[in-house]
N, C-alpha and C positions, 0 to 999 in steps of 0.2 A: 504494500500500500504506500501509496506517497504520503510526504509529510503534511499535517495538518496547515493550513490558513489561519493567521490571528484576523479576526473579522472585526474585532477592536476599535479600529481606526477606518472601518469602511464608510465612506463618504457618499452616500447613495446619493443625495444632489449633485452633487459634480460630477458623477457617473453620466448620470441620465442629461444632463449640460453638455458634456462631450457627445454622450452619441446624438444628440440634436443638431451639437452645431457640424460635428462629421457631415450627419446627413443631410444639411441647409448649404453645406459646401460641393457638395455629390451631385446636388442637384440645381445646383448654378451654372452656366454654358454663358460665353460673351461668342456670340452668331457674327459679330461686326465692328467693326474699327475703324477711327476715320482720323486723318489727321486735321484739326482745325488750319483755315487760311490765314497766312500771317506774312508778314512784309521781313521777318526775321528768316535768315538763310536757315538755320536749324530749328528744328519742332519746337514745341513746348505742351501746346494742347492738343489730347486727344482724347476723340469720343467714341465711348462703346455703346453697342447696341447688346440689350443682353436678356434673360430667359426670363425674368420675372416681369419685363416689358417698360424697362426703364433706359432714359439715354443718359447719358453723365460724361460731365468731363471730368478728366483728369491731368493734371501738371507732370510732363516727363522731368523737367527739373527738379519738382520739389521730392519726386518719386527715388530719384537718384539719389537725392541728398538726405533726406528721411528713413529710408525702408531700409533695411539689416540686408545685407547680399549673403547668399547662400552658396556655399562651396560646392565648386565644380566638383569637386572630389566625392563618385558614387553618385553619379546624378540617376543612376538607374534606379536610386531607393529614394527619390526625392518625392517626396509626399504633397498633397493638395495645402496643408494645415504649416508646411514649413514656411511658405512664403504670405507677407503679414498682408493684413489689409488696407489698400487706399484709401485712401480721404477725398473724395469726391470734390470739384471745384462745386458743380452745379449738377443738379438732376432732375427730370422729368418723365414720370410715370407719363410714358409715351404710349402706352396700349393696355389693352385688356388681353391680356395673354402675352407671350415672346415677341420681343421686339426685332425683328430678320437682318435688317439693314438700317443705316445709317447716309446719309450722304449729303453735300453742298449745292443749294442750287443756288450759283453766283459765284459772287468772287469780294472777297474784302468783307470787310464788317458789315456789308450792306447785303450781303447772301443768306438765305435760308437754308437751316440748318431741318435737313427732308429725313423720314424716317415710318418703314412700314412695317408689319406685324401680322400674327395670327389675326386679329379681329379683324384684317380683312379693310384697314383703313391707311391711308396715305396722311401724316402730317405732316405741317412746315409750322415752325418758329422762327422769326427775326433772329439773326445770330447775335446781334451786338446782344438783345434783350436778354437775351439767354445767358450771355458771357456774363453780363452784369448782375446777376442773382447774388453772387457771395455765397458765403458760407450755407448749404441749403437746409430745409426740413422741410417733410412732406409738405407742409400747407405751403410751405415757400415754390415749392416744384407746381405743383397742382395750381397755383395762382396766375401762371403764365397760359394765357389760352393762345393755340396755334391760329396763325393767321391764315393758315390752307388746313384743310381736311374733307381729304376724300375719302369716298367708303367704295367698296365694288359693289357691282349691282346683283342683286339676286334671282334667281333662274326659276320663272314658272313651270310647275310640273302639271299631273293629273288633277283634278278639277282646281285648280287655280291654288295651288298648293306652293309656298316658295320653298327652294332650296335655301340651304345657309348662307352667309356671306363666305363668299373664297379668301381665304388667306392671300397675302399677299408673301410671298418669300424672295423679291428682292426687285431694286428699281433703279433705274438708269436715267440721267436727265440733259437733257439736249437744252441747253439754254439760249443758242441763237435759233429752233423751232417754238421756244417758248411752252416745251413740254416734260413732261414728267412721264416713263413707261413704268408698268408694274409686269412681275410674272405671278401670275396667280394660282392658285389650289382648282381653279376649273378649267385646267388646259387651255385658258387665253392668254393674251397678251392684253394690257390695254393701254392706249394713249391718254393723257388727260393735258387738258388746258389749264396752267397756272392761273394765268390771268382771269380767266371767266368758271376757273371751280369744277370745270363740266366733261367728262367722256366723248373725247374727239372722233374715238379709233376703237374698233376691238376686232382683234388679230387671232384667228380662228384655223386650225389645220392638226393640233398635236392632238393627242391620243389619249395622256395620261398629264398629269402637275407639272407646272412649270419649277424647276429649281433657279433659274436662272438668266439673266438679258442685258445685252451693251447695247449702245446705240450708236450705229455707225454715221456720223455728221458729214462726212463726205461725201457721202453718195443715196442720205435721207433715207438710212436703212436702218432697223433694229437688228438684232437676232438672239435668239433663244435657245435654251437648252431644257430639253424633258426627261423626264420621267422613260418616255416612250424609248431614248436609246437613240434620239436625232438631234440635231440644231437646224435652225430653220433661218433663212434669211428672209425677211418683210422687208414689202418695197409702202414706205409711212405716205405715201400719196395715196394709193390702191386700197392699203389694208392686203394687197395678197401677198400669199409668199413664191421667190423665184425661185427658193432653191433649198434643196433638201441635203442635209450632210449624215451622212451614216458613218460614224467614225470604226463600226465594227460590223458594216454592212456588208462584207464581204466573209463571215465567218458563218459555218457550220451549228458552230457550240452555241451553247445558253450562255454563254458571254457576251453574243450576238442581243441580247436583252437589256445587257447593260444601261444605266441611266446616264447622262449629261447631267452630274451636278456643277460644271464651273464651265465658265468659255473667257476668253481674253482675249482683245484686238491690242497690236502693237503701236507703233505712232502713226507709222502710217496708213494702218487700217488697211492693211494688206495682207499679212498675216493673220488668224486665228487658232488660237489653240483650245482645245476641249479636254475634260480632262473628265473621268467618270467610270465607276466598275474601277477593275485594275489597269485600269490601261489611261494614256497620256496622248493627244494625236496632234499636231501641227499642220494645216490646211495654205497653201498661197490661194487665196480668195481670186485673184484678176483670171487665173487660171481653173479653178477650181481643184485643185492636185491636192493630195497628202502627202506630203512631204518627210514626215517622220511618225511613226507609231510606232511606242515603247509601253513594254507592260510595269508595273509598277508594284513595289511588295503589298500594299492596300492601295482600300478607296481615294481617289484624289479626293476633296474637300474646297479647295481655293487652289487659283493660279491667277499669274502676273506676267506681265512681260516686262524686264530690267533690260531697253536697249533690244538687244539681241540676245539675251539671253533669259529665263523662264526661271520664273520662281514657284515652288509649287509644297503646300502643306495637305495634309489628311489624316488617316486614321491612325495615328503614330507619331512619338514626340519628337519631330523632326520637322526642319524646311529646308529643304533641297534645292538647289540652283543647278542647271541644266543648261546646256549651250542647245542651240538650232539643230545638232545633227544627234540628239537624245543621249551625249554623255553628261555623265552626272559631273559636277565640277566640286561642290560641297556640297556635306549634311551639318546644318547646323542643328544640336539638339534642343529643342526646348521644355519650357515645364508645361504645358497642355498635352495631356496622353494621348487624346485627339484633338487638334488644330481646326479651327471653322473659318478660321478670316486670316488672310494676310493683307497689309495694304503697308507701302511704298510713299515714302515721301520723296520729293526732289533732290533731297541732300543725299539720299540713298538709305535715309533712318527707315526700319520695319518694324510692323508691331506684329506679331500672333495673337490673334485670341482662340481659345477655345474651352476644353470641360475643363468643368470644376472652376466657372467665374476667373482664371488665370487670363493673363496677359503677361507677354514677353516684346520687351522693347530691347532691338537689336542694332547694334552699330552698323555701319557699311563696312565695316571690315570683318564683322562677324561675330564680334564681342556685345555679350550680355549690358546694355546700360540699367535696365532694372526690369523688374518680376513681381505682379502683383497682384492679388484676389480682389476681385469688384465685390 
């Protein structure tokens, strides 16, 4: 028999405090990351979009200079609970449900700060107003009403029955069309009007949920990625689509099933990459070619294009940079065990978000600047 237990000094509150706050950290995910617009060459603000349907900013600087850094050493046993928690510049309960995305529409203090969610609605808040909140609490969050919100529209069924509102899980913004695109939970696309609040466009062909959509400004095209295991090119005059991409269209297997959860156009919108299942595929658009398909140890999650070169995160604490011809170049590891967002600043700063509320802000040269639980 093994030795007895002195139960003495059992602290049954603090027991039951840990495995709560374990499991309030278990079930935290940041879906989205954005870097605020600033006239400074290096970040300072960024904003998550994240599962309890909140956006908030946070200070890379004061994050750096506050928060305990955690040693490289054994990062394979690095726990959700080791890295401390942020202090939020500002927050707002942005949804009823998971908040997906995050993004700018504009440029400078004068941009709105756009962001869409499970409930199926599209909001914007004035950035500077936002900036300005201070130190926040709920009633302070909750006090700033958006100055856009859209909702998706709901689908008549058998005797005049509505469907749910479709999520929206992610959105793209054309600011010289003057539009905001959404992908939604009903296999559409939809265009909306900033200016007049109102559903311009809805973009109709996929099969199965939208995970995903850019907007191609050159040549007045979105494109999407489903569920269904395609990307779709929309011509936004028409509403049709010209062109179908099957990145595993030529396969046999029930890989061939695969879903598009990420797509990226390069600068010059010539290139696209998809990334989704295990596999990673690179398209020249002018020509319509695949140019490189590579399979991948998991799920892609988020991809980038850095230049000529692909940044890509997913189910694994890793972000991987990949040159054009699918050699891998680095793995940088990070603390999200699954990665949900990368996003790219100009100076070449990146941030990961993913499980367990973590963010990882990363230098251009590959080094950790800091690590922190929303």
């Amino acid at each position: 028999m093994g030795e007895g237990r002195d139960a003495r000094n059992w602290k049954e509150d603090e027991y039951r405090s840990s495995i709560l706050q374990d499991r309030e950290v278990r079930c935290g995910n940041v879906f989205r990351t954005a870097f605020a617009p600033s006239q400074e060459p290096n970040p300072d603000i960024l904003l998550v979009a994240s599962s309890d349907g909140s956006v908030a900013s946070y200070s890379i600087s004061s994050c750096v200079s506050s928060l305990p850094k955690c040693s490289t050493k054994g990062q394979q046993q690095w726990s959700m609970l080791d890295f401390a928690v942020a202090e939020p510049l500002s927050v707002l309960r942005g949804h009823d449900g998971p908040a997906y995305d995050v993004k700018f529409y504009g440029e400078g203090e004068d941009s709105l700060l756009v962001s869409c969610g499970d409930d199926g609605r599209i909001r914007g808040w004035k950035w500077k107003e936002f900036a300005g909140l201070g130190k926040p609490t709920s009633a302070q969050g909750n006090r700033l009403n958006p100055v856009l919100d859209l909702v998706n529209p709901q689908h008549k069924g058998p005797w005049g029955a509505l469907s749910p509102v479709p999520e929206n899980n992610a959105i793209a913004i054309d600011t010289q069309g003057g539009s905001i695109f959404a992908a939604a939970g009903d296999s559409c696309a939809y265009c909306w009007d900033v200016e007049k609040s109102m559903c311009k466009m809805v973009f109709r062909g996929h099969s199965n949920y939208l995970h995903c959509i850019v907007a191609r400004q050159s040549g007045n095209q979105i494109i999407t990625g489903s569920e269904d295991g395609t990307a779709r090119i929309w011509d936004c005059r028409s509403g049709k689509c010209i062109q179908v991409i099957a990145p595993k269209g030529d396969s046999k297997s029930m890989e061939a099933l695969a879903w598009i959860s990420s797509i990226a156009l390069d600068k010059t919108e010539s290139w696209l990459a998809c990334g989704g299942g295990k596999s990673l595929s690179v398209w020249n658009l002018p020509t319509s070619e695949c140019v490189l398909r590579v399979e991948t140890r998991c799920p892609t999650q988020d991809i980038l294009f850095d230049d000529n070169q692909i940044l890509a995160v997913g189910a694994e604490p890793f972000l991987t940079r990949l040159n054009i011809n699918g050699m891998v170049l680095s793995k940088i590891q990070c603390a999200p065990q699954s990665a949900f967002s990368i996003s790219l600043h100009p100076s070449g700063v990146m941030a990961v978000g993913g499980y367990g509320g973590l963010v990882d802000v990363i230098s251009n040269f590959g080094s950790h600047l800091c690590t922190f639980r929303c």
